[in-house]
N, C-alpha and C positions, 0 to 999 in steps of 0.2 A: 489543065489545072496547074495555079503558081503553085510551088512549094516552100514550103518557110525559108529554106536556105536561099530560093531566086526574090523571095521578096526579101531579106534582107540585103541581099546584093544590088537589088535595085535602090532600096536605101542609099546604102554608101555611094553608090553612083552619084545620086541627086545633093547627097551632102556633099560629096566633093566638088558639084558645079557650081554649087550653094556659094561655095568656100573660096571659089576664083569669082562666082559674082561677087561677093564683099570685100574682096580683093581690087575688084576692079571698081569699085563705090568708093572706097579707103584710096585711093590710088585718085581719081578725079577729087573728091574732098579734099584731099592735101596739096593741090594745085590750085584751089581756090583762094584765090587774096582774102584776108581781114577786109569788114567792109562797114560803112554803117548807111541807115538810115536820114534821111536829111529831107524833111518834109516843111524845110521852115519858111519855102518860098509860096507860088503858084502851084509850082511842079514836083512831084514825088520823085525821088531821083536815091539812088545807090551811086556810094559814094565812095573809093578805098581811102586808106587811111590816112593817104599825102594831102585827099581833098579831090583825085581825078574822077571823075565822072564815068559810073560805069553803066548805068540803067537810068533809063527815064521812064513812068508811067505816065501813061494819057487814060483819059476817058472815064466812063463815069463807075468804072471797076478795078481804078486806081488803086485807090485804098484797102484794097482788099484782098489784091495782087502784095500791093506792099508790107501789108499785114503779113501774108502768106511768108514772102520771101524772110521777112524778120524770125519766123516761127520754123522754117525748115532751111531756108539757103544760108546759114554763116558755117563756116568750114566745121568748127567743131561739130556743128549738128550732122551735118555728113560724115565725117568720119565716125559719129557715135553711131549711126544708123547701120554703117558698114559693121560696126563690133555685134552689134545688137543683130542683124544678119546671121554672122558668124556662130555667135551662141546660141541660134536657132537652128542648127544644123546637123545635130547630133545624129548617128545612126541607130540607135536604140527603136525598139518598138515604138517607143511614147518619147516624143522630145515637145515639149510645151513650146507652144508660136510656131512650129516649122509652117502651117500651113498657111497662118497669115506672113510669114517669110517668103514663102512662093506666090502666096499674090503677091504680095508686093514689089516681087521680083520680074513677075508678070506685066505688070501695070507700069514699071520700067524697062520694057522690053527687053531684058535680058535674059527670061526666059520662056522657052514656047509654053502656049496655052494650051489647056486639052483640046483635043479635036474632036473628043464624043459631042453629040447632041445630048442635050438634055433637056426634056420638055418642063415650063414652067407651071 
């Protein structure tokens, strides 16, 4: 049987890995160049801000890729996601988002997934 004091120690565990993943999101988002969009040719393409060419899309999921990247890849969006992270990481009994903070953290491989089975 956990005891309230090991489940809150497990807590703060998890927020403080919480707290070096958003650490490490803040930290790649702030190496990411400015960049724009530039769809005015044939080809979808990412662009940084001199004009150099940093991504091209092909295919017929171009657009949607490109889309994507406009809605999540410009630096500040990464670095806000790292803060937003960070503020879901509270050790309190109830901290609001922790749990979609850990998927997400998940689904970025930064952190292990459970390993129970869980039948659907």
């Amino acid at each position: 049987m956990v005891t309230k004091y090991e489940r809150q120690l497990e807590r703060a565990e998890e927020a403080k890995r919480m707290r070096k993943h958003a650490d490490e999101v803040h930290a790649v988002g702030s190496r990411v160049p400015f960049w724009r969009l530039d769809d005015t040719g044939d080809e979808i393409m990412i662009r940084d801000l001199d004009g150099s060419l940093l991504v091209t899309f092909h295919g017929m999921y171009a657009p949607g890729m490109a889309r994507w990247f406009e809605l999540i890849g410009h630096r500040m969006a990464g670095m806000a996601l790292a803060e937003l992270i960070r503020a879901s990481t509270g050790s309190a009994e109830h901290v609001p988002c922790r749990d979609a903070a850990r998927k997400l953290l998940q689904e970025m491989k930064l952190e292990p997934k459970s390993a129970r089975y869980r039948r659907r």
